[in-house]
N, C-alpha and C positions, 0 to 999 in steps of 0.2 A: 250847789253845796255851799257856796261861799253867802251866797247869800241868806239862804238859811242859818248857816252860824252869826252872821252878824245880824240878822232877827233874833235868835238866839241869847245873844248880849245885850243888845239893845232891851229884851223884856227884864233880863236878868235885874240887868241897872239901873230898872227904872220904876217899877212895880215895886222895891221896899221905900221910896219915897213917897211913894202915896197913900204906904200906914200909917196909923198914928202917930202919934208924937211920941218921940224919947219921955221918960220923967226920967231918966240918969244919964245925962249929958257927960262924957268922958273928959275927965281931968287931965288926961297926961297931957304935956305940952310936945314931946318930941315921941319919932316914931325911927327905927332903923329894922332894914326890911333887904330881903333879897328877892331878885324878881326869878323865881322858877323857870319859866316859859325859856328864859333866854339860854340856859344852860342847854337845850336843843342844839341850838346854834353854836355849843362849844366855848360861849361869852359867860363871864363873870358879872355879877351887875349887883352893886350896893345902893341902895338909896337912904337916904335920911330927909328927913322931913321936920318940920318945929314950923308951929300953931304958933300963926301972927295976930289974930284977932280970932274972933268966936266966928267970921266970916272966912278967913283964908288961911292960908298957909305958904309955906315955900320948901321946897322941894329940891334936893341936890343929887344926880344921880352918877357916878363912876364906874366904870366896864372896860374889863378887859376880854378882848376878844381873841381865839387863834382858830379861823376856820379856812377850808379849804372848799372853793366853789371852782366846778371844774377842772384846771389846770394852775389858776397862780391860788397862791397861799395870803392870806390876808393876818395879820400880825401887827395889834395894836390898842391904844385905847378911846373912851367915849367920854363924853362929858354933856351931863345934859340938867340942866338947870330948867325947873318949873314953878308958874306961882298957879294954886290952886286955889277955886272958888267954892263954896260949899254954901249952896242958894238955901240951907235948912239951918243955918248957924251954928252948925255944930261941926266945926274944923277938927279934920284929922280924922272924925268917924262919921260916914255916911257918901250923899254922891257930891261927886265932884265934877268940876268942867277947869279944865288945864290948859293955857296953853303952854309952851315949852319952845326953848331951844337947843338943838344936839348941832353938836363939833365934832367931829372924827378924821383920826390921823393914824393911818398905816402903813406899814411896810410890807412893800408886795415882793411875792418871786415868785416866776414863773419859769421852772427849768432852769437853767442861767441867769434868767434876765432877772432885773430889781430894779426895784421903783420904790415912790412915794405916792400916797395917797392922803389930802387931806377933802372934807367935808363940811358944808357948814347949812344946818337947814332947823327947821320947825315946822309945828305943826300945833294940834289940837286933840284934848284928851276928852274921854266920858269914862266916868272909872265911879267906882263904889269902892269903899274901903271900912269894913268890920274891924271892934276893938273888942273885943272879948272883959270879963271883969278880971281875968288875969295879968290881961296886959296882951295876950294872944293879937297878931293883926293878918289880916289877908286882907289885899287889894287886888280888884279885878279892874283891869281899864284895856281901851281899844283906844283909837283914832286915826287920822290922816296924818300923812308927813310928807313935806317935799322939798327935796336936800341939792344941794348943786354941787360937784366935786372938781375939785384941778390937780391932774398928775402929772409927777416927775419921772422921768426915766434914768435911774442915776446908771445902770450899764444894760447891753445889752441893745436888742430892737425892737422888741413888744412892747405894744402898745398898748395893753391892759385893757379891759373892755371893762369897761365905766356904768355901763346903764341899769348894773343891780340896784346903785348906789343915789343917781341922776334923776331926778324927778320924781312923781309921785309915789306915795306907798304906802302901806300899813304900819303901823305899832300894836302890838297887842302882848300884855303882860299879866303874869298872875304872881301874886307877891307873896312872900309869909317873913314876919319877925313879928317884933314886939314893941309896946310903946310903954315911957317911961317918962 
């Protein structure tokens, strides 16, 4: 199944780069966007974005998260800064390849126990991003990410289990706002 959905993506994002060519290349310079998907997870996530060239862009994303996995409570926010490539020159609408860095710093409880969590990792994006003549945007993107975390135990004796967080893993996001 999992691999079928990222066949799935992979044709999505990649099959309108090999139509033709735009003749109306989108004028807006900036985009602000909230990423859907993440609200699953019970996370807030704003992105903005401002077209650096007719080739890239840059990418600022902020999230605040409050979910509960298993037993500790996870309570905190994200910060994940990207510059994007857009191999068709035409920044801010069409496919992109990102790579990125995310930071993450939470406050854990488990029962009693509390802690800190902070995160610091990257990865790589493949994403497509639509602009409508409205201003309308959706962005679809996936990739890999691989993050390394260090916790504090401020009371308590749990030890928090780390490995959601720790090493490899997915990104996958579907976005909607506007560009302006």
């Amino acid at each position: 199944m999992k691999k079928t959905f990222i066949l799935f993506l992979l044709i999505v994002l990649t099959l309108p780069s090999f139509s033709q060519e735009k003749s109306d290349v989108s004028t807006e310079k900036n985009v602000l966007k909230v990423n859907t998907l993440s609200l699953i997870l019970t996370t807030g996530s704003v992105f903005y974005e401002r077209k650096l060239s007719d080739l890239t862009s840059a990418q600022f994303g902020i999230a605040y998260m409050g979910l509960k996995i298993q037993n500790t409570k996870f309570t905190g926010i994200i910060l994940t800064p990207e510059f994007r490539i857009y191999p068709k020159k035409n920044a801010i609408d069409g496919f992109y390849i990102a790579p990125y860095l995310r930071y993450q710093n939470y406050t854990l409880q488990s029962g009693t126990d509390k802690g800190s969590l902070s995160s610091m990792g990257g990865g790589l994006l493949f994403g497509r991003q639509w602009i409508t003549k409205s201003g309308f945007t959706m962005d679809l993107f996936f990739g890999g990410h691989y993050g390394s975390s260090n916790i504090k135990v401020n009371s308590g004796t749990d030890t928090f289990d780390t490995n959601l967080i720790t090493g490899f893993g997915m990104r996958v996001g579907f976005a909607l706002g506007f560009a302006f």
